[in-house]
C-alpha positions as CSV (number, residue, x, y, z in Angstrom):
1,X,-125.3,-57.4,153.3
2,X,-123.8,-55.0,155.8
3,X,-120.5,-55.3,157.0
4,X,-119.1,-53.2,159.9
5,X,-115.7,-51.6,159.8
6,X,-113.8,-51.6,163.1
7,X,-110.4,-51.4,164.4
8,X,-108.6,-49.2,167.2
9,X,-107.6,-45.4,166.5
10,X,-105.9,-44.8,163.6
11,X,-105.2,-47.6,161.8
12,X,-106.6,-46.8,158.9
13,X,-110.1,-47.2,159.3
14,X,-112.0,-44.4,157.5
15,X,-109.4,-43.6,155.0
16,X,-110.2,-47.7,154.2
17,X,-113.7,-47.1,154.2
18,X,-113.5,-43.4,152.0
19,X,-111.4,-45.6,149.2
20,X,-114.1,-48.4,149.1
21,X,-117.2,-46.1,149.6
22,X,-115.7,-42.7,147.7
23,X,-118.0,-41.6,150.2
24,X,-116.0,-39.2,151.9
25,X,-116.0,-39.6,155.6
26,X,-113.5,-37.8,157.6
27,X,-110.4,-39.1,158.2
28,X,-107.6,-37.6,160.5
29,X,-104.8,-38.3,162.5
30,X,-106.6,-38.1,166.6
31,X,-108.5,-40.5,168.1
32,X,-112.8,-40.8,167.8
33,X,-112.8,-38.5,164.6
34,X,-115.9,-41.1,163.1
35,X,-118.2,-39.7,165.7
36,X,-121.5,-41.1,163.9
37,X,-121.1,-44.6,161.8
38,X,-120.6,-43.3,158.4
39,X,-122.5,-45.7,155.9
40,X,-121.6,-45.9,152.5
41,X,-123.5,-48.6,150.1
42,X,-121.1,-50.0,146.8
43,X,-122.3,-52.3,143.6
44,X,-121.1,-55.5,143.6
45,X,-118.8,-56.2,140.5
46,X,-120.3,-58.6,138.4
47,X,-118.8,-59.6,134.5
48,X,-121.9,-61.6,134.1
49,X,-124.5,-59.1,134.6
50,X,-122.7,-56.6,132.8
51,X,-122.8,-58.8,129.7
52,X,-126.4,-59.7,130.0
53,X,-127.2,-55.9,129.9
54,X,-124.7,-55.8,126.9
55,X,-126.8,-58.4,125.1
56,X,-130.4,-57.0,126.6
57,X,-130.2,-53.6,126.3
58,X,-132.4,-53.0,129.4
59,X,-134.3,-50.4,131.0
60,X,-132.6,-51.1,134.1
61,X,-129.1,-52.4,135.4
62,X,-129.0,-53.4,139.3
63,X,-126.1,-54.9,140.7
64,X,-126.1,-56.6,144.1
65,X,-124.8,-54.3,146.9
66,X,-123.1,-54.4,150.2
67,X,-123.2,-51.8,153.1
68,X,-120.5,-50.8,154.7
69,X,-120.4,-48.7,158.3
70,X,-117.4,-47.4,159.3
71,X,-117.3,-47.6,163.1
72,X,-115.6,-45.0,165.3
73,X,-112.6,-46.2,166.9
74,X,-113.0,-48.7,169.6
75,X,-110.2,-48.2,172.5
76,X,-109.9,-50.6,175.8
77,X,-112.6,-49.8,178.6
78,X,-115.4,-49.5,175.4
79,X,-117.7,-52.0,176.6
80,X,-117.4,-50.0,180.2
81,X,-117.8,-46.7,178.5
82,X,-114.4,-46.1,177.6
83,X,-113.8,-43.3,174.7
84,X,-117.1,-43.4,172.9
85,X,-118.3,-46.4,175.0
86,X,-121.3,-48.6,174.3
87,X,-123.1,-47.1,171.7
88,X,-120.8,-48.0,168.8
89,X,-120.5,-51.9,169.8
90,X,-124.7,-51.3,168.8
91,X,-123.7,-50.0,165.8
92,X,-121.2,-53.6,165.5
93,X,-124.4,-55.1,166.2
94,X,-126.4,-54.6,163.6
95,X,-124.1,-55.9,160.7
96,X,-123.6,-59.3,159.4
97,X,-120.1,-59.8,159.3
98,X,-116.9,-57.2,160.9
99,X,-114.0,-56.2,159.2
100,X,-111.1,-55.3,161.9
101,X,-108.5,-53.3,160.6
102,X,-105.6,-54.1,162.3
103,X,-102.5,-51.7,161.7
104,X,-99.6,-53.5,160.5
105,X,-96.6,-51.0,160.0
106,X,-94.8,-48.2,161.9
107,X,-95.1,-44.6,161.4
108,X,-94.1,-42.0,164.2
109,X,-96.5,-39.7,162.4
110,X,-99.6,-41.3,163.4
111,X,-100.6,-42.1,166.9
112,X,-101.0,-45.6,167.6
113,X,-103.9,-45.5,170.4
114,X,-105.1,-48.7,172.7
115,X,-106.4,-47.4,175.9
116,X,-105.8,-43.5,176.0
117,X,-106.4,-41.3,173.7
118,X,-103.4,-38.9,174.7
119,X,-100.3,-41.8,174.6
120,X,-98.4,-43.4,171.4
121,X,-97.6,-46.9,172.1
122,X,-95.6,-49.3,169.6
123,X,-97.7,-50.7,166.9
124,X,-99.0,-54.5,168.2
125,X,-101.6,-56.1,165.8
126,X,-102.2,-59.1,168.1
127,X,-102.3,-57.3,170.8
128,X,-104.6,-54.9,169.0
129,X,-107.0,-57.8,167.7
130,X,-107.0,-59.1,171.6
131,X,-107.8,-55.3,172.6
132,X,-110.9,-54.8,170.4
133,X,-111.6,-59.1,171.0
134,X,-111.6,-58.4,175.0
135,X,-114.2,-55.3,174.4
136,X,-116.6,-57.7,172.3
137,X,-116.6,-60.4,174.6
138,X,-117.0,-58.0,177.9
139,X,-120.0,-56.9,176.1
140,X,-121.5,-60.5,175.1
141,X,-120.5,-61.6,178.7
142,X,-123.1,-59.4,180.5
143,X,-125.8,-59.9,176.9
144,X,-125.1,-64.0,178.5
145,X,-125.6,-63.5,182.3
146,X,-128.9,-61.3,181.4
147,X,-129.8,-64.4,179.4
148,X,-129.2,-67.2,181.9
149,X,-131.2,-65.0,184.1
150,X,-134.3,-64.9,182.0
151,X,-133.9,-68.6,181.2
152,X,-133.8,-69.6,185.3
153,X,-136.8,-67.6,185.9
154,X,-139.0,-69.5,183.1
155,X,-137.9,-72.7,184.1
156,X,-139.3,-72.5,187.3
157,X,-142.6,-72.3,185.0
158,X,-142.1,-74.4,182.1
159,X,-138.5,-77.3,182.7
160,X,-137.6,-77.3,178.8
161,X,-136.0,-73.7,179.5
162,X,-133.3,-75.6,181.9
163,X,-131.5,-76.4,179.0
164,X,-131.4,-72.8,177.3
165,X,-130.0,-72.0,181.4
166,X,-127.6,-74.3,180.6
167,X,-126.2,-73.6,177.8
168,X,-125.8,-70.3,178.3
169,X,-124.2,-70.8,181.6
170,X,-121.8,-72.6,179.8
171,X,-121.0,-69.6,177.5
172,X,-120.6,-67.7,179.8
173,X,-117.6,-69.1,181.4
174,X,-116.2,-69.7,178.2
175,X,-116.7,-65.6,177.5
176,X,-115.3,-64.8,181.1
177,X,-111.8,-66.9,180.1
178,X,-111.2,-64.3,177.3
179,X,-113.1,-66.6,174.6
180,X,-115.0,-65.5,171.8
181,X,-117.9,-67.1,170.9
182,X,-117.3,-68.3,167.4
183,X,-114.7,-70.6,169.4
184,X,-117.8,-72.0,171.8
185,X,-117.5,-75.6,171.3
186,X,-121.2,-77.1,170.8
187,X,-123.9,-78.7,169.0
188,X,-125.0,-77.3,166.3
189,X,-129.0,-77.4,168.5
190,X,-127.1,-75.5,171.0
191,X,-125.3,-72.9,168.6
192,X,-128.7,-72.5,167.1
193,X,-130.0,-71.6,171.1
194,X,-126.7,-69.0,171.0
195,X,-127.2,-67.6,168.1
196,X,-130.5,-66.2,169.2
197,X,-128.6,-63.9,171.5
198,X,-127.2,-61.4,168.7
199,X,-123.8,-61.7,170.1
200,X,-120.6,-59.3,168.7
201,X,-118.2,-61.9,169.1
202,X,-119.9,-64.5,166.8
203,X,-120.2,-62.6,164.1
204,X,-117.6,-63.6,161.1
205,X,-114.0,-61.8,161.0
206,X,-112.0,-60.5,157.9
207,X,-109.2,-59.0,159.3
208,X,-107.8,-56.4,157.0
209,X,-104.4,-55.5,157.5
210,X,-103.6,-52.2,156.5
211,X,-99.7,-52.0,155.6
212,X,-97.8,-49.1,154.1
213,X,-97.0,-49.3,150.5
214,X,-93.3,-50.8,151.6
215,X,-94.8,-53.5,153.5
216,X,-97.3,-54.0,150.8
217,X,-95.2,-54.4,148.1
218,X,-93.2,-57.5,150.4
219,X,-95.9,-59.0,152.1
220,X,-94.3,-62.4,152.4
221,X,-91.4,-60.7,155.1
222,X,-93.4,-58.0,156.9
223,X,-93.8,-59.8,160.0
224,X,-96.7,-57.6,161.8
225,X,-98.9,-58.8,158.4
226,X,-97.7,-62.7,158.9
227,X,-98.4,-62.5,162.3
228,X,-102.4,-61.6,161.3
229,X,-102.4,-64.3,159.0
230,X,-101.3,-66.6,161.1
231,X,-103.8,-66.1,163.7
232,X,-106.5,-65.8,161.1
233,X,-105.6,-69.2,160.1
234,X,-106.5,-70.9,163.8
235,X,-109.6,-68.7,163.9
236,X,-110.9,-69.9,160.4
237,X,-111.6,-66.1,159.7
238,X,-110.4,-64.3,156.1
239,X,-107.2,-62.1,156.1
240,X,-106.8,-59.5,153.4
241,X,-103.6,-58.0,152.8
242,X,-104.6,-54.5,152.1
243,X,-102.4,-50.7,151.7
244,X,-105.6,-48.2,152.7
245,X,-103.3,-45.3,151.5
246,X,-103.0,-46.8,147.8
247,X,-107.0,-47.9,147.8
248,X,-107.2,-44.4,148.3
249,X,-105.3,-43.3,145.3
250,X,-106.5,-46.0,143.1
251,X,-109.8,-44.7,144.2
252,X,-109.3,-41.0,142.9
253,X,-108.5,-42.5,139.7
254,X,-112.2,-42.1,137.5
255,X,-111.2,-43.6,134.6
256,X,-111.1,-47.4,134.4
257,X,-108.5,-48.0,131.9
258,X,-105.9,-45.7,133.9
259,X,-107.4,-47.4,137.0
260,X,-106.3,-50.6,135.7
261,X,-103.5,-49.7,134.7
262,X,-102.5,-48.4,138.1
263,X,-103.2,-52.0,139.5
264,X,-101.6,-53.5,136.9
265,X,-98.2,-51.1,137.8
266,X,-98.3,-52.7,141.2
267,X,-98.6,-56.3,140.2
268,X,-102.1,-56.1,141.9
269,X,-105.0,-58.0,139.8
270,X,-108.0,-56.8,142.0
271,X,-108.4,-53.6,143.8
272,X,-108.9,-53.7,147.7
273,X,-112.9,-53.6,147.5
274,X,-112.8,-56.3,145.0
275,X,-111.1,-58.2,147.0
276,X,-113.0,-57.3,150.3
277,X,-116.3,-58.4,148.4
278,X,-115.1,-62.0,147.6
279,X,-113.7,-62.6,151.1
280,X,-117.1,-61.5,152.6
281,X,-118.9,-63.7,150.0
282,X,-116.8,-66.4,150.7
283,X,-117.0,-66.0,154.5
284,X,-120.8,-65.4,154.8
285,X,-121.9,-68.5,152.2
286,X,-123.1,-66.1,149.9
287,X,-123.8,-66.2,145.7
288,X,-126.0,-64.5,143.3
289,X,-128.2,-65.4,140.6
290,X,-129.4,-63.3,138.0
291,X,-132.7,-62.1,136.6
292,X,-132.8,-61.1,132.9
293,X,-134.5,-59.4,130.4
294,X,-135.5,-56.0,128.5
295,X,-136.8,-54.3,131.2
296,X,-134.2,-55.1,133.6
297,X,-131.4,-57.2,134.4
298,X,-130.5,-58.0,137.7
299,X,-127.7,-59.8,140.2
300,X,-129.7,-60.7,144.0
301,X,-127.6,-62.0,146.4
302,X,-128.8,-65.4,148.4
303,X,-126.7,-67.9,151.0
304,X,-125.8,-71.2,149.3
305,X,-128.5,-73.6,149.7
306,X,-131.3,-71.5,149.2
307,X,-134.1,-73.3,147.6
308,X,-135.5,-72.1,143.9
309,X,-138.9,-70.6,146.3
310,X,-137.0,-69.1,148.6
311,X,-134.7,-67.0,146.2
312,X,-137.8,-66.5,144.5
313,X,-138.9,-64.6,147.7
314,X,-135.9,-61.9,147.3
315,X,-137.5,-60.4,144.3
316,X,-141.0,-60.3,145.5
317,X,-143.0,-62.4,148.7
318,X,-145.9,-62.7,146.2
319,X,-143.5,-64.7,144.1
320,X,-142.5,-67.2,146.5
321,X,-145.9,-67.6,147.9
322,X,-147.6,-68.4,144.0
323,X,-144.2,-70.4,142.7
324,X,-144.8,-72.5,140.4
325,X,-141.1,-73.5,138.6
326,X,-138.2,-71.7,138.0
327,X,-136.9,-71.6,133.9
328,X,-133.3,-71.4,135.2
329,X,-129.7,-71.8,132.4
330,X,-126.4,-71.4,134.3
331,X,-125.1,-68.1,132.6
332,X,-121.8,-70.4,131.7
333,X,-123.9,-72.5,129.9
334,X,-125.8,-69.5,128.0
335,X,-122.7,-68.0,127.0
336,X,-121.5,-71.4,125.3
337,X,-124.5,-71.1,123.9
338,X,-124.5,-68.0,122.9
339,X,-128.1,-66.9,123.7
340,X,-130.8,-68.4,125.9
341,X,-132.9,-69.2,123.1
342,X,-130.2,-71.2,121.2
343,X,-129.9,-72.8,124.9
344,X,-133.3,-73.9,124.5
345,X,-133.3,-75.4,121.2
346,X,-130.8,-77.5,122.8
347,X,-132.5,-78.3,125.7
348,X,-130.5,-77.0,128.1
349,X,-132.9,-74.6,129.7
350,X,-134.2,-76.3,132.7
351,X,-137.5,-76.2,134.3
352,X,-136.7,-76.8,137.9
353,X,-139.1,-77.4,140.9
354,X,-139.5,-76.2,144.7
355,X,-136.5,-78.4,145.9
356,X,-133.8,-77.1,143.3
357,X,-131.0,-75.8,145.3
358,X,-130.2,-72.5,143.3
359,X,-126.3,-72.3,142.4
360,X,-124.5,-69.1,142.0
361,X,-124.4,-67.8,137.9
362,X,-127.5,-69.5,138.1
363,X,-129.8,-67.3,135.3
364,X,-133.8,-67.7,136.2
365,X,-137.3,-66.4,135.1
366,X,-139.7,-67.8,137.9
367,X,-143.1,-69.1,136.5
368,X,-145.8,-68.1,139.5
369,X,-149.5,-67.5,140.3
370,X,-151.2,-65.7,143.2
């Protein structure tokens, strides 16, 4: 999973992304300081995989993992070449889901930039969310008209192309109102023709808005954060209340006792990436299941729904191409237990075929031959 990190100037981006990543991109107060994406690739946190290498002992311990890119700072005129122009909405398009930080506190200190690099201007997160919104959409819009182009031109050869024209005509005027296309009302046929266009503005949203520690502390009445949420709510996308500054502090912190102790001082359960991870599990329909054993014990992420072959095809094409069944004990269920093997004596180790619908926990040793 790759998610994109994107926002205006200054709002927090990379110091966001350095406290997730401890990767240590550059972050300073002036405009386009992320020049290239910096990519930085984190573990997943998962309890259950660290107990099955507790009770496994194995060779090998691999978590899932996300990407992250942080994304230089879009500003208004990007999709016409404005500040670092076109070539970062590319980098947007190669990820799976965006997170948009959207500043959401004041601080005469640090410039708050929208369309010139060179003026301050008071902080506005809707308007900032419209800003970066406007520069996604200007780009799909002229991705669209190439595509009702192509699809004219091959329905003068073949008519079932006249639909595709269609549709995408349709977009388009939706896109030149200001509309993203995640709001495109269609069928899901027709969103299935869309999708085929890679478009920026339907990929998924988290909005992460970055407060100071202040507004952190009392979310519930800092009204730039409420205003996020609110919109986030229409939009069906995930908001996460975030403080990059103290993600960054919690981050220097090495040792995981004093780390948690730190959360614990700010009435905060999970850090920021913690929380980041479960929002962009929940929002792209993701879950993991988990391969075990002395040689290595392992977490793979797959979309809910994926079918015991196709999961089976994460580890190894060979696999899914020779599967056979899949031994599979939901790791809840082991635990009870206390071991798979006392699972099995009471018959709760299942031998499932090419139509079992994988769920996340689930804990499987594919059976196969090729």
């Amino acid at each position: 999973m790759k998610l994109g990190i994107v926002g205006l100037p200054n709002v927090g981006k990379s110091t966001l992304f350095n406290a997730i990543t401890n990767a240590g991109a550059e972050s300073a107060n002036y405009p386009f300081c992320t020049i290239e994406p910096n990519v930085g690739v984190v573990a997943v946190p998962d309890e259950r995989l660290e107990k099955l290498a507790e009770m496994y002992q194995p060779d090998k311990k691999t978590p899932a993992v996300i990407e992250f890119v942080d994304i230089a700072g879009l500003v208004k005129g990007a999709s016409q070449g404005a500040g670092l122009g076109n070539k970062f909405l590319e980098n947007i398009r190669r990820t799976d889901a965006i997170v948009h930080v959207v500043r959401c506190f004041d601080d005469e200190n640090i410039m708050h930039v929208v369309a010139d690099a060179g003026t301050n201007v008071p902080v506005d997160p809707l308007g900032d969310i419209e800003t970066i919104d406007l520069e996604l959409i200007m780009a799909d819009l002229e991705m669209v008209n190439r595509r009702v182009e192509k699809a004219t031109k091959a329905a003068k050869g073949d008519k079932k192309f006249l639909h595709e024209a269609e549709v995408f005509r349709a977009l388009a005027a939706h896109l030149d109102a200001g509309k993203s296309a995640r709001t495109f009302d269609c069928s899901d046929d027709d969103m299935a023709i869309v999708s085929t266009a890679d478009l920026l503005s339907l990929k998924p949203i988290i909005y992460a808005a970055n407060m100071d520690e202040d507004g952190f502390a009392d979310q519930s009445n800092n009204q730039y954060f409420n205003l996020v949420a609110e919109l986030a709510a229409k939009e069906g996308a995930q908001v996460l209340p975030i403080c990059a500054k103290l993600e960054q502090d919690i981050a220097e912190l090495d040792d995981e006792e004093e780390r948690a102790m730190f959360l614990e001082d700010l009435g905060i359960e999970k850090s920021g990436l913690d929380r980041l991870i479960q929002c962009s599990y929940e929002l792209l329909g993701l879950i993991s299941f988990l391969t075990y054993g002395s040689d290595e014990c392992r977490a793979w992420t797959i979309r809910k729904g994926t079918k015991a072959p196709q999961a089976a095809g994460k580890i190894h094409s060979d696999i899914e191409r020779g599967f056979i069944r899949a031994e599979t004990i939901n790791f809840s269920e082991m635990i009870a237990c206390g071991s798979v093997s006392a699972a099995k004596e009471k018959g709760l180790l299942r031998s499932e075929g090419k139509e079992y619908v994988v769920k996340d926990g689930d804990m499987i040793f594919f059976r196969f031959n090729v």
